[in-house]
N, C-alpha and C positions, 0 to 999 in steps of 0.2 A: 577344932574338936576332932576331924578327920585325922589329920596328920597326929595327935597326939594319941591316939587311939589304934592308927597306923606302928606306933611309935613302941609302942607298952610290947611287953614279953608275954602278958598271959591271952591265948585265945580264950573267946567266949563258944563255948559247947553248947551247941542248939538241941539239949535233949528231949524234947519232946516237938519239936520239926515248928513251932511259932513262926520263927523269927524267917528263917528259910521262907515257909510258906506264903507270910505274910509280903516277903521281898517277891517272890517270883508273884503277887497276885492270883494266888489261887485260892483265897478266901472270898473272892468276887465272884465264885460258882462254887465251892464245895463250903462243909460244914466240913470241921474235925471236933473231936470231942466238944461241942456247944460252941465255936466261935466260927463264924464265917457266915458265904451265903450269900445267896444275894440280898441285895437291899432293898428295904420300900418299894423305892422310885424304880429298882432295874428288877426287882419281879414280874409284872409283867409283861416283860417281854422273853420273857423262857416260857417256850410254847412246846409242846407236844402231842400225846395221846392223852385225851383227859380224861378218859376210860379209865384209866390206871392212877389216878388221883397226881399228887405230887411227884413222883415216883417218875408218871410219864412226862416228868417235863423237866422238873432242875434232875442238875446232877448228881451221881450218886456221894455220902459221905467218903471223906477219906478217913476217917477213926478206924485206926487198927488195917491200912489199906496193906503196910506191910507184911501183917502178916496174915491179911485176908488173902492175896494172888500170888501165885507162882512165880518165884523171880523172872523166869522167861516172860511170861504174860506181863507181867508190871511191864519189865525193859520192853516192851513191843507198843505198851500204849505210849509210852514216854514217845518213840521211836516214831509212830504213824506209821507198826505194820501192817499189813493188809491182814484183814480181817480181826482186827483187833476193835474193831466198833462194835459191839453184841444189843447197845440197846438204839435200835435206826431212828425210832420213834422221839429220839430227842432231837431237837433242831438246834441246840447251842451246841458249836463244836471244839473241842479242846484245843487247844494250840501244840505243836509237837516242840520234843526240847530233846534234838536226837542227840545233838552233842554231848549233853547230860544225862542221857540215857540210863547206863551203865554206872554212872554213880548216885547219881536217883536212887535209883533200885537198890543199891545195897546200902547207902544212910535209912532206907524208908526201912527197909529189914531188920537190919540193927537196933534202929527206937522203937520198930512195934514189936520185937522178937516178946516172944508166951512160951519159952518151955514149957513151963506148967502145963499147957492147955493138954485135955483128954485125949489120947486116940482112937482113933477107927478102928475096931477090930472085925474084918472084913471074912466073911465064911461063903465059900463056894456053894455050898449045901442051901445058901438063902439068896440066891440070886434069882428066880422066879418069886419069890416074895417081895424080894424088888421093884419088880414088875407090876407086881397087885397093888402094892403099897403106892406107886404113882398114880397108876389109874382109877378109875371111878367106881369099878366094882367089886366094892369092899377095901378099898383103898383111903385115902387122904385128897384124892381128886386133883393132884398137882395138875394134872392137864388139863381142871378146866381153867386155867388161865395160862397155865405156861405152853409156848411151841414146844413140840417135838419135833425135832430136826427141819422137815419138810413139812411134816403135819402141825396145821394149824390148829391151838385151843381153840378148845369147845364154847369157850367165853370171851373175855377181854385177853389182848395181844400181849402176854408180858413175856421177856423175854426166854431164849429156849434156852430149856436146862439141859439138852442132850448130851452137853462135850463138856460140864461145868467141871469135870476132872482136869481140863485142859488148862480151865481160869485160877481154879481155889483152891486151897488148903484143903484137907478134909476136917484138922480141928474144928477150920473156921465154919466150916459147913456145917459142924457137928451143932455147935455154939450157936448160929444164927437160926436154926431150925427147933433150939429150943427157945429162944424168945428173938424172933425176928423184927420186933418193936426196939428192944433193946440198944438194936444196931440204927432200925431207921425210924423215928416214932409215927413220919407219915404214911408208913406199909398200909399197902390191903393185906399182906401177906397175913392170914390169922396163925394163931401160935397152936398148931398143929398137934403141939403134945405140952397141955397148961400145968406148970406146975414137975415137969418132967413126968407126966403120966401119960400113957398111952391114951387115944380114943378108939381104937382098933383093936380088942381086945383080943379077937378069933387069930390072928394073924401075929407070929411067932410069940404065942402064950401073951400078947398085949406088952413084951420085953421093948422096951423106949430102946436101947443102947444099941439092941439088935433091929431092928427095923430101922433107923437112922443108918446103921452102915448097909445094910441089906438094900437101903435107896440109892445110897453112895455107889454099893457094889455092881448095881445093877446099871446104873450111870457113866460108872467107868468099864464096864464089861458087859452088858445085856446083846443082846441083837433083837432087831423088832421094836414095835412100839409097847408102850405098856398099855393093858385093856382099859376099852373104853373109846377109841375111836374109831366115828363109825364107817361102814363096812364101803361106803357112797361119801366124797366131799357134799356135793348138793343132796343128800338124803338126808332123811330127818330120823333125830336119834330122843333118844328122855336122857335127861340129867337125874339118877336116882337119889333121893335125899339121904 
């Protein structure tokens, strides 16, 4: 069957990454679009932070991984660059496949590629809205669970969003911030703007399109933290509802 198949003139085109995936064994830790995962019998032994539910312990999907991360970023996890680990709290560790790095990275591009998807339309003028829009007061509260940079959330440890200019897309940023279930159904993440409607209404006229890159903006350009953390590590602050 090998040899005749060796044999034949037509390649089989792996366009939606199965058959690959399924060969390198990467359905035995990732989901993509609903297939993979681990099994029964090998879930629990993917251990983590269980603060952060499912999230903290398997790994994250690959659905759409291409054109979730930065060519650079993808080829560096492929690779085992340093610093290319952002969530510590998982204890299963990825295997590197540095030989395949570089072509990894642009087959995963190619099948996830989204022209379509919307962009950022990024305005200097709203970059301290940025700011607010992270923080707690008057904000969307990303920091109480996510790091900033050196500063630890206010809540549970999930990963920092400080450098996420460095990992993502901004489409993809855009997209998963309006239904971030969408992408992972076990998130804590709550869908921050249901429906595409703001919940911040005081804060750039309650505009969804503008306040999602005004976070973006402030992400990839801000200096400082955004408000809300407080002034003492060991001092005690209020989480305003």
């Amino acid at each position: 069957s090998l040899l005749a198949w060796l044999a034949g003139e037509r390649a089989v085109e792996d366009t939606d990454g199965s058959i690959t995936l399924a060969a390198m064994n990467c359905y035995a830790c990732h989901d993509r679009d609903g297939k993979g995962g681990p099994t029964v019998e090998a879930n629990p032994y993917f251990v983590g932070d269980e603060a952060i539910g499912d999230s903290g312990r398997l790994p994250p999907p690959l659905t759409g991984i291409g054109h979730k991360l930065r060519s650079e970023w993808l080829q560096g996890v492929f690779a085992g660059k340093e610093g290319s680990r952002v969530r510590p709290y998982l204890k299963t560790e990825m295997p590197l496949y540095r030989a395949h790095a570089a072509a990894l990275t642009a087959w995963l591009q190619r099948i996830d590629a989204q022209p379509e998807a919307r962009p950022l339309t990024e305005r200097e003028s709203d970059l301290e809205a940025g700011r607010k829009l992270l923080g707690i007061h008057g904000g969307v509260n990303c920091i109480t669970c996510h790091h900033w940079g050196e500063k630890k959330s206010l809540g549970i440890g999930a990963l920092d969003i400080s450098a996420l200019d460095e990992r993502l897309r901004p489409e993809w940023f855009r997209g998963y911030l309006l239904d971030p279930a969408g992408y992972r159904a076990d998130t804590l993440m709550p869908p921050l703007w249901p429906g595409g409607q703001s919940m911040v209404p005081d804060v750039l006229g309650g505009d969804t399109e503008r306040q999602i890159a005004a976070i973006w903006h402030f992400i990839r350009k801000g200096e400082g933290p955004p408000e809300g953390f407080p002034a003492h590590a060991a001092g005690q602050y209020e989480i305003v509802p």
